[in-house]
C-alpha positions in Angstrom: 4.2 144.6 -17.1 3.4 141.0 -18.1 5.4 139.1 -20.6 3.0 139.4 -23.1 2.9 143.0 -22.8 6.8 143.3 -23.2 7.0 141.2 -26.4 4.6 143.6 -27.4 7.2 146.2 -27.1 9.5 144.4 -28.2 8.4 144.2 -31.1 7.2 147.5 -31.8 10.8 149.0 -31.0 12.4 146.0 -33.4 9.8 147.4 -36.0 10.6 150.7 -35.6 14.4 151.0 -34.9 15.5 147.2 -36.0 16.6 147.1 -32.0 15.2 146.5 -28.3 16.1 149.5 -26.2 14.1 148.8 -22.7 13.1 152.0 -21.3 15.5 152.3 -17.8 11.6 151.6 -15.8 10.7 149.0 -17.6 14.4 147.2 -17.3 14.9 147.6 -13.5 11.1 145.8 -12.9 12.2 142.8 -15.1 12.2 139.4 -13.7 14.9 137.0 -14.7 12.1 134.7 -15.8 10.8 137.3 -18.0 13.7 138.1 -19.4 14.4 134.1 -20.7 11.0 134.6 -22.0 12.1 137.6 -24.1 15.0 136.0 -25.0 13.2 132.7 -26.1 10.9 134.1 -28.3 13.2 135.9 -30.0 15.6 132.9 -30.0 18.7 135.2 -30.0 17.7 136.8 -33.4 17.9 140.5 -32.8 19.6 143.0 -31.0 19.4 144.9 -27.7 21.3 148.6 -26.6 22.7 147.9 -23.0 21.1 149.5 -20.3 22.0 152.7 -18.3 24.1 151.4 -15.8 26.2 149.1 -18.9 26.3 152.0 -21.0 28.0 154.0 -18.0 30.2 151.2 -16.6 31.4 150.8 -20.3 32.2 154.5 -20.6 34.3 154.3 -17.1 36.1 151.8 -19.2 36.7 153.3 -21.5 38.8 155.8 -19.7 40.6 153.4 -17.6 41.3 150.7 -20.5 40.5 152.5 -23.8 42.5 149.4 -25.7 39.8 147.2 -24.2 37.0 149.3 -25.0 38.4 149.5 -28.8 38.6 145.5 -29.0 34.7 145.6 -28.0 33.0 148.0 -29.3 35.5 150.1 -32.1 33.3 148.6 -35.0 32.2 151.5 -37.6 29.4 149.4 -38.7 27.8 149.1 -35.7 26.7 153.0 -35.1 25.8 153.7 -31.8 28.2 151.2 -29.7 26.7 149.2 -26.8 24.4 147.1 -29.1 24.1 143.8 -28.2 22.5 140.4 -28.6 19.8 139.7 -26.9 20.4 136.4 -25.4 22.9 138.5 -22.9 19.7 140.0 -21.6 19.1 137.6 -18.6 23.2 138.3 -17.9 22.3 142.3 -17.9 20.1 141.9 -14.8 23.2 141.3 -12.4 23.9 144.4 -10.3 27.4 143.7 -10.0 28.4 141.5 -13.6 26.3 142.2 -16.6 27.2 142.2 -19.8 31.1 139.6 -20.0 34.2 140.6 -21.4 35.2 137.7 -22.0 35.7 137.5 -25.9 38.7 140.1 -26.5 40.8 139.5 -29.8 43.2 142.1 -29.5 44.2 142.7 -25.7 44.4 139.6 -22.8 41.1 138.8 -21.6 40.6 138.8 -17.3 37.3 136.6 -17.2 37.6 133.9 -14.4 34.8 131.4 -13.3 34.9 128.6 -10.2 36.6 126.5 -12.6 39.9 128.7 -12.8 41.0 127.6 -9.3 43.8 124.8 -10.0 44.2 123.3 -6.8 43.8 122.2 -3.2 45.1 124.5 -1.9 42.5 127.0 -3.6 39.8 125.4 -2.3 41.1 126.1 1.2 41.9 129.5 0.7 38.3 129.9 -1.2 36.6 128.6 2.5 39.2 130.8 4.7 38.1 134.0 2.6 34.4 133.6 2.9 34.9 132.6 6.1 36.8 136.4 6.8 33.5 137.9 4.9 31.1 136.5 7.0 33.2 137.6 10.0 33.2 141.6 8.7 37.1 141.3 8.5 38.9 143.1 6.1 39.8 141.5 2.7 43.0 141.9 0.5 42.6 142.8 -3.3 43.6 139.2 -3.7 41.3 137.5 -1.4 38.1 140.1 -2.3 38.6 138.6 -5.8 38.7 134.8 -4.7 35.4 135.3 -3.1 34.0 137.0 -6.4 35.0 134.6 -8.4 33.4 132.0 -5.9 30.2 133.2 -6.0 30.1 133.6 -9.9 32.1 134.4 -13.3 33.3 137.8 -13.5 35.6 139.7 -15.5 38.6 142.0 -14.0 37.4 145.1 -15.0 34.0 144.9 -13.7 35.4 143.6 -10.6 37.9 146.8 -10.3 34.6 148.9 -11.3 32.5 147.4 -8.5 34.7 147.7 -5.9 36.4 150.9 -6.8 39.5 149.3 -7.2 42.5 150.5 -9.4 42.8 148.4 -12.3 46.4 147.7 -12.0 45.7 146.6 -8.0 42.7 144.4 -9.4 45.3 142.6 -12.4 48.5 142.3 -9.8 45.9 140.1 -7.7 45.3 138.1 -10.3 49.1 137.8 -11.0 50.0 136.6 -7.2 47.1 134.6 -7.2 48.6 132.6 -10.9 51.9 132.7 -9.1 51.1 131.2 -6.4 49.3 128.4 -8.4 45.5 129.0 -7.4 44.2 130.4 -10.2 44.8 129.6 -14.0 44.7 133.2 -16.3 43.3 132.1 -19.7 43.8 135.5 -22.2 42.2 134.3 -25.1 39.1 134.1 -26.1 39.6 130.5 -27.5 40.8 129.1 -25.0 37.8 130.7 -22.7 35.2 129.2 -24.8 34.2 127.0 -22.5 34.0 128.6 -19.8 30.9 130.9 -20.9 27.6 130.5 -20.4 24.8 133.0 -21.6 22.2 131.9 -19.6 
């Protein structure tokens, strides 16, 4: 489907139900160009239901971490949950991150980027760790999460969800890795700020 063609429908869906909601066919075939095109035209105006495989990581969540799920989508006045802006649209076409949690209020927020690791000494342990991935040796829960982080922000939760990791295993990596002074934990939302990027 062109660009053109899915501003079209776009349009017709914000016309008729005041949101985007992407049938699951047309989603998967988006390019990432295509979807900053969407997102440009619409200049971050109007809203967009997550996709299927949000919509389903989000109820895993919120089983494992109801509290979580509460601070993010628990909002009566926004009737069905999982509505979003649209300038997280680009963001949703990640396989493994998608939409961040990295804006909770209420409960300690788990988003890390490059910029978390505090030291020399990370830097060292960031090369040893992709240098044991491209080698097909196994990871720790610690070192699996360095090399996430490497590559690109990410959030615990979808980390744990990815790699079918118990949640508690996937936050006491992040604790030995603040311990051991690699990684800096920033909870709130505040102070993650600038850290985030939507695009």
């Amino acid at each position: 489907m062109t660009t053109t063609k899915l501003i079209e429908l776009c349009n017709r869906q914000l016309s008729e139900n005041s949101i985007i909601d992407l049938p699951e066919n047309v989603f998967s075939s988006l390019t990432l160009e295509q979807a900053e095109s969407i997102v440009a035209h619409f200049q971050g105006n109007v809203f967009l239901r997550l996709p299927l495989k949000e919509r389903l990581f989000f109820d895993w969540l919120k089983i494992k971490d109801e509290p979580v799920w509460n601070d993010l989508w628990n909002d009566e006045s926004v009737e069905p949950p999982y509505i979003v802006s649209v300038i997280f649209l680009p963001m949703l076409l990640d396989e493994v991150r998608g939409f961040p949690i990295c804006d909770l209020l209420t409960e300690d927020n788990y988003y890390f980027t490059n910029d978390h690791f505090i030291s020399d000494e990370a830097d060292v342990l960031i090369e040893a760790v992709k240098e044991r991935f491209l080698a097909q040796q196994t990871l720790t829960v610690s070192q699996l999460l360095v090399l996430e982080i490497s590559m690109s922000p990410i959030d615990i939760w979808r980390f744990a969800y990815h790699h079918k990791i118990e949640l508690h295993h996937a936050k006491n990596a992040v604790q030995l890795l603040t311990d051991e002074k690699l990684l800096i934990h920033l909870k709130s939302s505040e102070d993650l700020a600038d850290f985030v990027e939507f695009s």
